[in-house]
C-alpha positions as CSV (number, residue, x, y, z in Angstrom):
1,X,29.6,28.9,67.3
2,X,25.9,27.5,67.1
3,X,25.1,23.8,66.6
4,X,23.5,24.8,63.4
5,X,26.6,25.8,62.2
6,X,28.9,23.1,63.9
7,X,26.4,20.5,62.1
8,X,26.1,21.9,58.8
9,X,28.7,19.9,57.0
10,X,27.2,16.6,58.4
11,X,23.8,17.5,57.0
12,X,25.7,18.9,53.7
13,X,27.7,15.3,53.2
14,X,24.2,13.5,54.1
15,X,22.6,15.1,51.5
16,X,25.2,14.4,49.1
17,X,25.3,11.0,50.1
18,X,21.4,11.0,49.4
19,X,21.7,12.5,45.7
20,X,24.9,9.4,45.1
21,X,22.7,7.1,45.7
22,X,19.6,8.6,44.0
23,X,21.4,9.3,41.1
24,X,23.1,5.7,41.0
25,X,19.7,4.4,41.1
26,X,18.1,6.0,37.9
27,X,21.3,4.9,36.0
28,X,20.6,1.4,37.0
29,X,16.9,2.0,36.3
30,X,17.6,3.4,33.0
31,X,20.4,1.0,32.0
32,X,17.5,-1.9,32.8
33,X,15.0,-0.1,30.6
34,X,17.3,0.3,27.2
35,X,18.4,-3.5,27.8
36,X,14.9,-4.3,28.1
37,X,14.1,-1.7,24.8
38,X,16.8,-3.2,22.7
39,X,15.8,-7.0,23.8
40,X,12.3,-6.0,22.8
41,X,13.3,-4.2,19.4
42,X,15.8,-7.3,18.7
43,X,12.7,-9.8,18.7
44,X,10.4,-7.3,17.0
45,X,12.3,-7.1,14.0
46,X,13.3,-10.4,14.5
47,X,10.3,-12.4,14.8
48,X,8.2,-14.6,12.4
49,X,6.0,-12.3,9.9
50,X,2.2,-12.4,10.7
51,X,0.9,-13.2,6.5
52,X,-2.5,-12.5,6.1
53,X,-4.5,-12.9,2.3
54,X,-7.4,-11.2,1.6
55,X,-9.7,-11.7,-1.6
56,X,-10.3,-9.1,-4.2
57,X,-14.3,-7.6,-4.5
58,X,-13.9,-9.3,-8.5
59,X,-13.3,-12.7,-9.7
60,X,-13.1,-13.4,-13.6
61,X,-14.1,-16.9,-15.1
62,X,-13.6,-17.8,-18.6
63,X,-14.3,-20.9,-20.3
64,X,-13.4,-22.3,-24.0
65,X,-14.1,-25.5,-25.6
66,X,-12.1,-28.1,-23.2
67,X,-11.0,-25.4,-20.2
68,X,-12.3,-23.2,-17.7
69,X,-10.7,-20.4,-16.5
70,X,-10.5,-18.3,-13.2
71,X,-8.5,-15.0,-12.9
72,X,-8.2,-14.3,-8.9
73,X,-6.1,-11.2,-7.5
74,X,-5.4,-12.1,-3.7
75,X,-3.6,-9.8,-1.2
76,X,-1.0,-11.1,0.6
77,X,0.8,-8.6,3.1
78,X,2.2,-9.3,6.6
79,X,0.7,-7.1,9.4
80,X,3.8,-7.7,11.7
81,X,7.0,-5.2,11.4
82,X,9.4,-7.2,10.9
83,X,12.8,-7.9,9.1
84,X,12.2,-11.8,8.1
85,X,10.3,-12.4,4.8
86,X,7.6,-15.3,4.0
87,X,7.5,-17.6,1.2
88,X,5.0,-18.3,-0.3
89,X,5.8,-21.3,-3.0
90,X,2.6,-22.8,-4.2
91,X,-1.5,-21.2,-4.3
92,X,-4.1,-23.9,-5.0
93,X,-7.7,-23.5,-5.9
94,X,-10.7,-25.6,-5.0
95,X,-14.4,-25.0,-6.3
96,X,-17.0,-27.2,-5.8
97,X,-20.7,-27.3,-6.7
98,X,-23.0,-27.3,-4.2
99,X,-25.2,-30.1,-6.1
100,X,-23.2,-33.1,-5.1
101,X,-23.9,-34.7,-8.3
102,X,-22.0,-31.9,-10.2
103,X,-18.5,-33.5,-10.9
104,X,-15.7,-31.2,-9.4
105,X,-12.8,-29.8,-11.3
106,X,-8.8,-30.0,-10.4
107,X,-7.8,-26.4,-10.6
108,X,-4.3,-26.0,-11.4
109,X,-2.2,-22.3,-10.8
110,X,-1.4,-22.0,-14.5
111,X,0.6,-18.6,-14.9
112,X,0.3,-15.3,-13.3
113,X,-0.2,-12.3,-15.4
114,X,-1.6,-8.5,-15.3
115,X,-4.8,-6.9,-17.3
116,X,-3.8,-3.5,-19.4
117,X,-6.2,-1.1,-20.2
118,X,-7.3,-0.7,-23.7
119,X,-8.7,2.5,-24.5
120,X,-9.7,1.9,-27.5
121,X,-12.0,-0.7,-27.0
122,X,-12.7,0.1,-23.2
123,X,-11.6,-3.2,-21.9
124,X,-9.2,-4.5,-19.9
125,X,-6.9,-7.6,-21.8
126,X,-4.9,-10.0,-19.9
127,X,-1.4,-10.7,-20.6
128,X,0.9,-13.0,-19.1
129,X,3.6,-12.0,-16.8
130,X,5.7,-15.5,-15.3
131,X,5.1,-18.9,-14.7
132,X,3.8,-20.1,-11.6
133,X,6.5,-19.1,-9.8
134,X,7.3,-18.7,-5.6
135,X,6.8,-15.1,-4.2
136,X,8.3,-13.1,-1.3
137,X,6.1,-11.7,1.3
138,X,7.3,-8.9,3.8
139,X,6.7,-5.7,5.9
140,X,5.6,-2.8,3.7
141,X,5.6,-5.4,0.5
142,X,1.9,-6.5,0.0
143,X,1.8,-9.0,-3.1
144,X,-0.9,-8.7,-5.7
145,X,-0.5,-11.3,-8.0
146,X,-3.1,-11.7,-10.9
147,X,-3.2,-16.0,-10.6
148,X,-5.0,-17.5,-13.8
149,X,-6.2,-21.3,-12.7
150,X,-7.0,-23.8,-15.2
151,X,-9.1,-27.0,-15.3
152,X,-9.3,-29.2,-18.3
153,X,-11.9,-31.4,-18.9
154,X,-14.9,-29.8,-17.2
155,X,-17.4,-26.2,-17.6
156,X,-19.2,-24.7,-15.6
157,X,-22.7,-25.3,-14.5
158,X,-25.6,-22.8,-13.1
159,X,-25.9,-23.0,-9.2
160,X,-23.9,-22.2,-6.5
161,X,-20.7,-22.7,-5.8
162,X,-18.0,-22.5,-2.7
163,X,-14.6,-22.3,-3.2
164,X,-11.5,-21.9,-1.2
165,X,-7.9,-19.9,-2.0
166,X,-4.8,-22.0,-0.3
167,X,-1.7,-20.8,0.1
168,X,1.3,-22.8,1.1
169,X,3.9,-21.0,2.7
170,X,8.0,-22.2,2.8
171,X,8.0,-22.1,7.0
172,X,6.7,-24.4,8.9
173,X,3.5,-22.2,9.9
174,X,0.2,-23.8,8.7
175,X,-1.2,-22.7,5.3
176,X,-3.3,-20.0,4.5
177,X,-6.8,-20.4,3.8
178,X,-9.8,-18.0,2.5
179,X,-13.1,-19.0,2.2
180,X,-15.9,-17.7,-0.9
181,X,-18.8,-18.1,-2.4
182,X,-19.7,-17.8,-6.2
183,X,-23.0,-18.0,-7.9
184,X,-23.7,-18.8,-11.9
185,X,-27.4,-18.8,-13.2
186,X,-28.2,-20.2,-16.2
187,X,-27.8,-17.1,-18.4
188,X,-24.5,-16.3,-17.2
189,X,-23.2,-19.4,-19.0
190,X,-23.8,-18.3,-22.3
191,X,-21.8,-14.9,-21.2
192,X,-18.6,-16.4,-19.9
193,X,-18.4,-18.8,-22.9
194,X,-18.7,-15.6,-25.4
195,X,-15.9,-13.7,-24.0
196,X,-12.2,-14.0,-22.5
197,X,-13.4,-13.2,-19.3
198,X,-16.8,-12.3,-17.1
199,X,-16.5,-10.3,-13.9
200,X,-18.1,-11.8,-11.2
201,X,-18.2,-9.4,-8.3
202,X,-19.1,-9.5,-4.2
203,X,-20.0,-5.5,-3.5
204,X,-22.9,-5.1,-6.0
205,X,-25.3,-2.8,-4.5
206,X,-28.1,-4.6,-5.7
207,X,-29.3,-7.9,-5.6
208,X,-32.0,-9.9,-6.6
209,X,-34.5,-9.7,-3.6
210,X,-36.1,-13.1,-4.7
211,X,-33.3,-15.1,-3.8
212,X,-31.2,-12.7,-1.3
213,X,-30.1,-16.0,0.4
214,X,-28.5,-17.7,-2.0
215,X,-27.0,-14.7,-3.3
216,X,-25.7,-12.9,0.0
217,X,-21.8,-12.2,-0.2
218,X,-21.3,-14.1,-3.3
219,X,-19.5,-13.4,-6.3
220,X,-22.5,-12.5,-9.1
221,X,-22.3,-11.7,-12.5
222,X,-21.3,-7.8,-12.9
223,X,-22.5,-6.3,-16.1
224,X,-21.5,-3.3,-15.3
């Protein structure tokens, strides 16, 4: 008999012994891996929702004999994938005139509504949905609200103004804040006071090139 052949089942069993403990290896391996993947989609869909509010490209002032209006349609969506939702239970409003001098006004969320399309007269008429009422934010649910703010007491004046959108959220994470700018010459007063509303839009292609400073990424009146 050869030594090949009186060695043979050695090598066999050594091999075998080789492929065990290979094999046992990639289960451990693999059993690590879907712990970690199920730890890892556990806090995923577990984890506090990432709210972000963006502003809409039109803003819509009115103003009557003893009230101002402002109609503002925010975004509100959460870029995170995630099961939890976020309340948001209160959205304030702050404007104030650049000229120090000009008093400023206590804007107060009054209602939220929607605008329906009238054919007839080609305009678009608000009407009132709720109250001011708390809203839900969560993954793959953007909120759109149409918020109506109202300030008694007070009208607008031309210049420029800065605002800022807060919105106050039922966790303890900080609120949400987003900056704009709006601008009202003197013309534009006698518009907002004849209608229910006057867009005022921030994506105009054209702007007056005599004062592109002072009008750059502002809200202006639309007439389109």
């Amino acid at each position: 008999m050869s030594s090949d052949e009186t060695t043979s089942p050695d090598m066999h069993e050594q091999r075998r012994s080789h492929f065990d403990l290979a094999h046992s290896w990639a289960n451990t391996v693999a059993g690590v891996a879907a712990l970690f993947l199920a730890a890892f989609n556990f806090f995923t869909i577990h984890r506090e929702p990432d709210v972000d509010v963006s502003l809409p490209h039109i803003v819509r002032l009115g103003q009557g004999s003893e009230e101002v209006w402002v109609y503002l349609q925010p975004t509100v969506s959460t870029k995170r994938n995630t099961e939890k939702v976020e309340l948001v239970n209160a959205v304030k409003l702050d404007i104030r005139h650049s000229d120090k001098n000009v008093s400023r006004p206590t804007f107060f969320w009054d209602e939220s509504g929607t605008l329906r399309y009238d054919p007839k007269s080609h305009e678009s008429n608000y009407h009132k949905l709720s109250d001011p009422v708390p809203f839900f934010v969560g993954t793959g649910k953007p909120q759109q609200p149409l918020l109506l703010f109202t300030a008694t007491g007070w009208d607008f004046k031309p210049g420029r103004y800065e605002g800022t959108l807060t919105l106050e959220r039922e966790s303890e994470s900080a609120p949400l804040t987003k900056s704009f700018c709006l601008t009202i010459e003197k013309e534009d007063i006698s518009r907002i006071k004849s209608s229910s509303y006057w867009s005022f839009r921030n994506d105009l292609p054209t702007k007056k090139p005599d004062s592109s400073a002072e009008f750059k990424d502002c809200y202006v009146l639309s007439q389109y």
